[in-house]
TIMAR-725943 format. One record per residue (C-alpha): x, y, z; residue in one letter. Coordinates in nm, 3 decimals. Example, Ala and Ser with C-alpha at 12.3 -4.5 7.8 and 13.67 -1.06 7.14 Angstrom:
BEGIN
> 1.230:-0.450:0.780:a
> 1.367:-0.106:0.714:s
***
This chain:
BEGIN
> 8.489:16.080:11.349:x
> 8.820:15.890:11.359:x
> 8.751:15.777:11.749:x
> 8.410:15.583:11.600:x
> 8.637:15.426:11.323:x
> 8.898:15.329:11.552:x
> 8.599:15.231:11.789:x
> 8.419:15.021:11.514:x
> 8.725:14.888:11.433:x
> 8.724:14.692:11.729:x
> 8.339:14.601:11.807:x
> 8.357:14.467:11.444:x
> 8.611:14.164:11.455:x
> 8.443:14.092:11.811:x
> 8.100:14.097:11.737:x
> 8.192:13.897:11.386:x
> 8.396:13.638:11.598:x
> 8.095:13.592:11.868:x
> 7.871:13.500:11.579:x
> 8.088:13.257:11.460:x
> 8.125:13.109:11.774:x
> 7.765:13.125:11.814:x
> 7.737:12.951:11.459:x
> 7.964:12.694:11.519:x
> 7.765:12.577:11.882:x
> 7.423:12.585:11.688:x
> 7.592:12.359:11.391:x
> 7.738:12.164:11.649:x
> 7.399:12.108:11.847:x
> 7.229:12.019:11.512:x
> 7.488:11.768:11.437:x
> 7.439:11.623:11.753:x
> 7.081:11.573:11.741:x
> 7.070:11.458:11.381:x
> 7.382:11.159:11.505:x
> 7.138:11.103:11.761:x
> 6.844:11.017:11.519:x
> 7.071:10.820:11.302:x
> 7.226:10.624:11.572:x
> 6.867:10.532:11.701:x
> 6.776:10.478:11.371:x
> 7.029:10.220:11.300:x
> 7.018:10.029:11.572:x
> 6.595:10.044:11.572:x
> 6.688:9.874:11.237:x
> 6.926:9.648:11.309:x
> 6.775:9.576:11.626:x
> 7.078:9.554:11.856:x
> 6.884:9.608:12.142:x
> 6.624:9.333:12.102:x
> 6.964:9.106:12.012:x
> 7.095:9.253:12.349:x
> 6.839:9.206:12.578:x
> 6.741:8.878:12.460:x
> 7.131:8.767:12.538:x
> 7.206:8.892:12.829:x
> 6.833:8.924:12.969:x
> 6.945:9.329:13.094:x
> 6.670:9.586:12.998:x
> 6.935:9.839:12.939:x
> 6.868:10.024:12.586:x
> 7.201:10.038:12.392:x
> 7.065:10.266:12.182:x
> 6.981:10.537:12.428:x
> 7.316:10.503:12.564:x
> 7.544:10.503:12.249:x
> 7.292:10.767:12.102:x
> 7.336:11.009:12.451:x
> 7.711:10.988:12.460:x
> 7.735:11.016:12.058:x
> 7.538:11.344:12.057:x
> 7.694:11.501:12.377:x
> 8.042:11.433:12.298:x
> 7.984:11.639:11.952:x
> 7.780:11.928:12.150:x
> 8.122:11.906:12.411:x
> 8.343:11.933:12.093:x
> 8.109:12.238:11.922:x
> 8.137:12.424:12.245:x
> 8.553:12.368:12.286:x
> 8.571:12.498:11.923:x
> 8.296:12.792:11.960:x
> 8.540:12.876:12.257:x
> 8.830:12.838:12.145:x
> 8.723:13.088:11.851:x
> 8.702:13.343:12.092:x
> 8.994:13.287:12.240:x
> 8.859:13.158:12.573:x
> 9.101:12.950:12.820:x
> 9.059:12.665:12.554:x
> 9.372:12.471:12.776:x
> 9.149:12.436:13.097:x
> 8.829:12.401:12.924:x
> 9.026:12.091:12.695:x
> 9.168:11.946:13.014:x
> 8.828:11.990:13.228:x
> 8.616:11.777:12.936:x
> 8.927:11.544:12.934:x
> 8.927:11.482:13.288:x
> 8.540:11.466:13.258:x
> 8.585:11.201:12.969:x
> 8.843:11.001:13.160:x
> 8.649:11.006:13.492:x
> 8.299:10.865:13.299:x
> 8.539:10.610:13.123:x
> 8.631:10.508:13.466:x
> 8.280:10.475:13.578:x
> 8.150:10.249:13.325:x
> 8.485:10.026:13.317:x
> 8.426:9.916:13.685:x
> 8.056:9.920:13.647:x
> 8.064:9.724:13.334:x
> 8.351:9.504:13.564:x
> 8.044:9.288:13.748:x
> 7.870:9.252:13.385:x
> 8.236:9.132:13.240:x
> 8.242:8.823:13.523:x
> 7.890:8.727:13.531:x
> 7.915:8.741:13.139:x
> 8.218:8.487:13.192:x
> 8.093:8.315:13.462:x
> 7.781:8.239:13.223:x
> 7.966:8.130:12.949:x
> 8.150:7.853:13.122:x
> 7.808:7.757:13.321:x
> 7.695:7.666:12.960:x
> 8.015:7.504:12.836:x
> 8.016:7.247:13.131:x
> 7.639:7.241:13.095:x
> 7.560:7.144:13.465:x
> 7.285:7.373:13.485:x
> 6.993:7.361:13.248:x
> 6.663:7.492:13.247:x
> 6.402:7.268:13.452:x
> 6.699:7.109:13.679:x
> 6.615:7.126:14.075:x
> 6.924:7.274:14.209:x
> 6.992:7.341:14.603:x
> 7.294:7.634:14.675:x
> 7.458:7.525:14.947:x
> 7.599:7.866:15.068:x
> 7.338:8.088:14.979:x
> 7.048:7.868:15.117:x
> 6.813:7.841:14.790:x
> 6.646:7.545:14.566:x
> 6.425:7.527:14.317:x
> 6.391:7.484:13.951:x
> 6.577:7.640:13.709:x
> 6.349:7.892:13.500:x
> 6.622:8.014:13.251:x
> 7.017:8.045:13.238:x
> 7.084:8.326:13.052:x
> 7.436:8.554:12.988:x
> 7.447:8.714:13.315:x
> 7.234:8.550:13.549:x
> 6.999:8.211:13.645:x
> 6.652:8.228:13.770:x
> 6.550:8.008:13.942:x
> 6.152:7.938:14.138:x
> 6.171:7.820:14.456:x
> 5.908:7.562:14.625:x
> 5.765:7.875:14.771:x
> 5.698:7.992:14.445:x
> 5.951:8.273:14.443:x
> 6.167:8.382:14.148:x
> 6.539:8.429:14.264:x
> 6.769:8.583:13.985:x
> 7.146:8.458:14.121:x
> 7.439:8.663:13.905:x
> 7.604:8.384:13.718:x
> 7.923:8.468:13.907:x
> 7.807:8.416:14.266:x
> 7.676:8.078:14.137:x
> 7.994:7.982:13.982:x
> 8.202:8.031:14.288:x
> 7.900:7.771:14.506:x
> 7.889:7.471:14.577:x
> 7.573:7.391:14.380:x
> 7.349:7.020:14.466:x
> 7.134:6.827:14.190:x
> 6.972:6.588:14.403:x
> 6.835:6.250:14.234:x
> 6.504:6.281:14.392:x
> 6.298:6.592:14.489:x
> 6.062:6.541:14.781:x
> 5.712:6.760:14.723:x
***
């Protein structure tokens, strides 16, 4: 009898611990999808992303995205701490997800990097005002003309004679030579 005490003894604090763990990922996951609602929520009500797209003319869904890395970040956090309750390499599994975290932070600073210059590039297009909607403008270097559909925060559109629509990032049209001739020939 005393080796199924002594063996008890030990299954019990295990199995109690694993169930905790287990406890603490399922709270975790919840949390995660319920930040996920919210965050959608909010910005379905504020509506960031209509604000967004209409500024910078990019389809990308800021809600989706801030939602996504909201929710996974707390189910990466729920699953360090279920580990860590049961006592489970938490040092390489806390330096893998920081790595991880450091590695996507890389990612979007260089791809956002592009979106930063056009972005600036746009700005001062439309603080020397040179280029406005309905001008005929010729790009010397990249070979194009046509009228100017819409300037917008990261890019121009413009519809050539051959009835093509040419979206130029604002910063490759900042660094051209651009012509406005005085008289367009049909």
């Amino acid at each position: 009898m005393d080796e199924a005490n002594v063996a008890l003894s030990i299954v019990n604090p295990v199995i109690v611990e694993v169930i905790i763990a287990l406890l603490i990922f399922f709270m975790g996951f919840v949390i995660g999808k319920i930040a996920q609602k919210l965050i959608l929520q909010f910005f379905r009500l504020s509506e960031l992303d209509k604000i967004f797209k209409k500024h910078t003319g990019m389809k990308v869904s800021l809600s989706i995205i801030a939602s996504t890395v909201v929710s996974y970040f707390i189910y990466v956090v729920a699953i360090v701490m279920a580990l860590n309750r049961l006592k489970i390499a938490t040092t390489i599994i806390t330096t893998i997800v920081i790595l991880l975290i450091l590695i996507l932070i890389l990612f979007v600073i260089f791809g956002l990097n592009d979106m930063f210059a056009n972005f600036s590039a746009g700005l001062m297009l439309k603080i020397k005002g040179n280029i406005k909607q309905g001008d005929y403008i010729r790009i010397k270097d990249k070979h194009i003309e046509g009228y100017v559909v819409s300037v917008n925060s990261l890019s121009v559109r413009i519809e050539t004679r051959k009835e093509e629509m040419v979206f130029i990032p604002n910063m490759a049209l900042f660094r051209s030579e651009i012509v406005k001739p005085k008289r367009i020939k049909h």
